[in-house]
C-alpha positions in Angstrom: 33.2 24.2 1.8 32.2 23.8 -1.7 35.1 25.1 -3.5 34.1 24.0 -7.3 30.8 26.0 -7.9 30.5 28.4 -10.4 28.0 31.6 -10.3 27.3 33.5 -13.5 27.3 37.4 -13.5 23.4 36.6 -14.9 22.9 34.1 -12.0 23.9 36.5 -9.6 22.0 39.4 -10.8 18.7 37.4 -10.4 19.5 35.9 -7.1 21.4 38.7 -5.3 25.0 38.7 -4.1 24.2 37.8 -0.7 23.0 34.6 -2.0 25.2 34.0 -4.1 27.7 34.7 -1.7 26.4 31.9 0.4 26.4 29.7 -1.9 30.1 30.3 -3.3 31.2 29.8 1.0 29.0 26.6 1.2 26.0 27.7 3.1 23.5 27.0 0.8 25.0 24.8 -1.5 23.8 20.9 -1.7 26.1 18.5 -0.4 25.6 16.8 -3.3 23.6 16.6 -6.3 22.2 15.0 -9.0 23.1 16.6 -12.3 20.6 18.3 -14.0 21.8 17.5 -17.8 23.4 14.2 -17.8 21.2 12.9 -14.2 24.7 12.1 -12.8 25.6 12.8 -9.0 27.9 15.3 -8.6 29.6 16.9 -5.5 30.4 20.3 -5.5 33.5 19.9 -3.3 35.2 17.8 -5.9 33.4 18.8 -9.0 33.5 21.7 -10.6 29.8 22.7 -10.4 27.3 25.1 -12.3 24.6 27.1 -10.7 21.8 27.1 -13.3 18.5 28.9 -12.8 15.1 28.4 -14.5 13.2 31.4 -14.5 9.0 31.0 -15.6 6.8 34.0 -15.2 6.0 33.5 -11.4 8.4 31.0 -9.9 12.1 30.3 -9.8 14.1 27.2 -9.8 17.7 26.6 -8.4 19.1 23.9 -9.7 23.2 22.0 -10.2 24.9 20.5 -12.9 28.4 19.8 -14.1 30.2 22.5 -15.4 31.4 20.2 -18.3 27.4 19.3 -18.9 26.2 23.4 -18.9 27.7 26.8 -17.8 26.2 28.9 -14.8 23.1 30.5 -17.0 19.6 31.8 -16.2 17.3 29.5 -18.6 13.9 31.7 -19.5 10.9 29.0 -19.2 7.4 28.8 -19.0 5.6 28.3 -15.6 4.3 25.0 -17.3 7.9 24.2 -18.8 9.3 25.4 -15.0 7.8 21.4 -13.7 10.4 20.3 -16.1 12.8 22.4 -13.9 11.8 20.5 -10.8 11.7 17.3 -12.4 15.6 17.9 -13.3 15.8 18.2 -9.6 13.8 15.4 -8.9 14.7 12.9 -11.5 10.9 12.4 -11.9 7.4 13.5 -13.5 5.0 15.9 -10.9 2.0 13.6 -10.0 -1.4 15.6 -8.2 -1.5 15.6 -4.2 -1.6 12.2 -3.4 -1.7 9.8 0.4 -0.5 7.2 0.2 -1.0 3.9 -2.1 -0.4 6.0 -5.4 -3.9 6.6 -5.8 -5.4 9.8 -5.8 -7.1 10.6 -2.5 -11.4 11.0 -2.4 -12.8 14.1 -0.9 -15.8 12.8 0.9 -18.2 12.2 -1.4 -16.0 12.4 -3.8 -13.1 14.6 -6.3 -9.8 15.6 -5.7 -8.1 16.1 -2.0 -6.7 19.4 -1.5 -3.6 19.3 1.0 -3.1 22.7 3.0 0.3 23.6 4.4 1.8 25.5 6.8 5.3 25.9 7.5 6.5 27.0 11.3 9.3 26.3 13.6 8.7 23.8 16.3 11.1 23.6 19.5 12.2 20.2 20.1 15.0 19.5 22.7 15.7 22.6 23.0 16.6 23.3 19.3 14.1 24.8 16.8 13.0 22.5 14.0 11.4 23.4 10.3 8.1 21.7 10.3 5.5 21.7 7.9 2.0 20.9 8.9 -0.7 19.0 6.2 -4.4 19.2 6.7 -6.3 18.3 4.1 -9.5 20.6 3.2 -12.3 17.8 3.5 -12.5 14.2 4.9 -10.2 12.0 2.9 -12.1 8.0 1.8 -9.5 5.7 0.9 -9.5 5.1 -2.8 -12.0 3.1 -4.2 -14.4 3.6 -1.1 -17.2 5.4 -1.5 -17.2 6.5 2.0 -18.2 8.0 4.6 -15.1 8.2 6.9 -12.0 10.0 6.8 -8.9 7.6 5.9 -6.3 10.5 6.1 -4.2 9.2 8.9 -4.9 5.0 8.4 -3.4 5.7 4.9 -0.2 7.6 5.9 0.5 5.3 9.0 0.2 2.3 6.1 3.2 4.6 4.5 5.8 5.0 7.0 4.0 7.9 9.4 3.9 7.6 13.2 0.9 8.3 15.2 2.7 11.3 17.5 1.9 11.0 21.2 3.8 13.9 22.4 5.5 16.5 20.2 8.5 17.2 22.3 9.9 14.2 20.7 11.8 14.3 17.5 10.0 12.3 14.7 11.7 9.4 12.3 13.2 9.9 9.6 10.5 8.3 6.8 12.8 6.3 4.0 12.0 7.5 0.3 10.4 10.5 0.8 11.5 13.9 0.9 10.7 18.2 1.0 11.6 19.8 -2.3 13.1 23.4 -1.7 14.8 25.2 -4.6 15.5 29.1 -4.4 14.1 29.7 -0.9 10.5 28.2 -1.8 8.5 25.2 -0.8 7.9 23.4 -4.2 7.2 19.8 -3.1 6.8 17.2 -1.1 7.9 14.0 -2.4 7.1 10.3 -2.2 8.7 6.9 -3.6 7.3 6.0 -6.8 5.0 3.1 -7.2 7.2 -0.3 -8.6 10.2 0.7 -7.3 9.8 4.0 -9.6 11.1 7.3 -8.3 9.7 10.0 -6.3 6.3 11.8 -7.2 5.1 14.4 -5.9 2.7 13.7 -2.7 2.0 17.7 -2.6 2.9 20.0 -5.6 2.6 23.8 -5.3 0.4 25.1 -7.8 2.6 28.6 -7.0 6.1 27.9 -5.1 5.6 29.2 -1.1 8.0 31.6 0.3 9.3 30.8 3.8 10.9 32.6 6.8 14.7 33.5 7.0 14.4 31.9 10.1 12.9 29.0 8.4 15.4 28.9 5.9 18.3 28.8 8.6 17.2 26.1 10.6 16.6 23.8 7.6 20.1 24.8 6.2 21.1 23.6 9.8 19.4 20.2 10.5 18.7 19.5 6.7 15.7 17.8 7.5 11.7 19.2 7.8 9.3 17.8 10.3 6.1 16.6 8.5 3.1 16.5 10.3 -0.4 15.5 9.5 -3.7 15.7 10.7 -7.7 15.5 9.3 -9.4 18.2 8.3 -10.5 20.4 11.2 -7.7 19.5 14.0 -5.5 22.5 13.4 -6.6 25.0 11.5 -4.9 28.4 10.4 -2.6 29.3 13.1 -1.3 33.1 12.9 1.2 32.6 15.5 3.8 29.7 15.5 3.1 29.3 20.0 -0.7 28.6 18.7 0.5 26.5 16.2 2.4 24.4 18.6 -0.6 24.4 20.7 -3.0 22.8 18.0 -0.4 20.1 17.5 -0.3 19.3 21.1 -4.3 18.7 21.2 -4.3 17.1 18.3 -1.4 14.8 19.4 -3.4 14.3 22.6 -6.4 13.4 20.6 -4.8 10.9 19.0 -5.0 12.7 15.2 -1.6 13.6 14.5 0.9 11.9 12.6 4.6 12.7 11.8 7.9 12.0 9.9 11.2 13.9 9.3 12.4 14.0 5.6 15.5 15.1 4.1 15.8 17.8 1.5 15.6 17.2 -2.1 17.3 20.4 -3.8 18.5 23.5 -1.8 17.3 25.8 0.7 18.3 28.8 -1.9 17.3 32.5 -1.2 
């Protein structure tokens, strides 16, 4: 248990004492981090360790440092000045919504892809799983192309993805890319960096998404999220997680469904 962090009166007043409760007893605090002044790890079992959160008008960001780099504090920012908040987590700049290749993604005939996500919990094994599912909003062309055709899949597959043939197996774990969560909200999901560069964002929220408690706990447990992808159309909007579940399976069975697990970047957080 992480013996060495430190939680301001002002931290605590923004996040609650339950959360800050859980974070003083280990729960939600990071196994280890990456400092957010000096970019140093740090580990919050042997380091004494500051909670510091960035507050912008809409969105809040968790973050660690050093206690010898910056006290506990609540930093004031603007929503725009709040990405530099999550590139102190990150170590990197936010990129737009990109597949694969570090170029952006076509909309067939052409513009910017839009990525939708949901977040549900899928039973694998007998143990519930965080998943996220990504469906773009229109046919993807592979950049460069002027189409038609959808490359969604072909160009995750060429990044590490699996083509998922049944989902009642657990997916890899995908090297270099990750699911940023920072004070209970889905911020990012992150991808290596072209040239050996850091991560960049594959999917940014334009406005941070809430998820469950129950979503929240079973990431806290496995600290990993099941990433799943399919072309537009195959899912849809699923108001029930069992329907959810059921869309995957036909999509799997169709043969348009990809998948990778990914490690957190950050902290569950309330």
């Amino acid at each position: 248990m992480p013996r060495m962090l430190d939680v301001s009166d002002e931290v605590r007043a923004e996040i609650g004492d339950e959360e800050a409760d859980r974070l003083l007893v280990g729960d939600d605090a990071p196994r280890s981090y990456d400092c957010t002044s000096c970019r140093t790890p740090g580990d919050p079992e042997n380091d004494r360790t500051s909670t510091v959160l960035f507050v912008g008008e809409e969105t809040a960001v968790l973050a660690f440092a050093h206690a010898a780099c910056i006290p506990s504090q609540v930093v004031t920012v603007s929503e725009e000045q709040l990405q530099g908040a999550v590139r102190s987590i990150t170590g990197d700049s936010p990129a737009p919504a990109v597949p694969a290749g570090g170029n952006a993604p076509q909309n067939v005939p052409g513009g910017q892809a839009v990525l939708g996500i949901t977040s549900g919990l899928i039973l694998i094994g007998g143990e519930l799983h965080p998943a996220l599912v990504v469906e773009p909003t229109a046919p993807i062309a592979r950049p460069g192309s002027d189409g038609p055709g959808d490359d969604f899949l072909p160009l995750l597959i060429e990044q590490g993805f699996i083509p998922v043939t049944d989902t009642a197996e657990l997916p890899t774990l995908l090297g270099g890319w990750s699911v940023l969560l920072a004070a209970g909200q889905l911020h990012a999901v992150l991808q290596p960096g072209t040239e050996g560069g850091g991560q960049v964002a594959w999917w940014q929220a334009h406005q941070a998404l809430s998820v469950t408690d129950g979503w929240r706990a079973a990431v806290n447990k496995t600290q990993r999220v099941l990433i799943y992808a399919a072309p537009v159309g195959s899912i849809g909007q699923q108001p029930r997680e069992d329907l959810l579940r059921d869309a995957l399976d036909k999509a799997a069975a169709a043969g348009k469904l990809v998948a990778a697990a990914m490690p957190l970047a950050g902290t569950p957080g309330a």
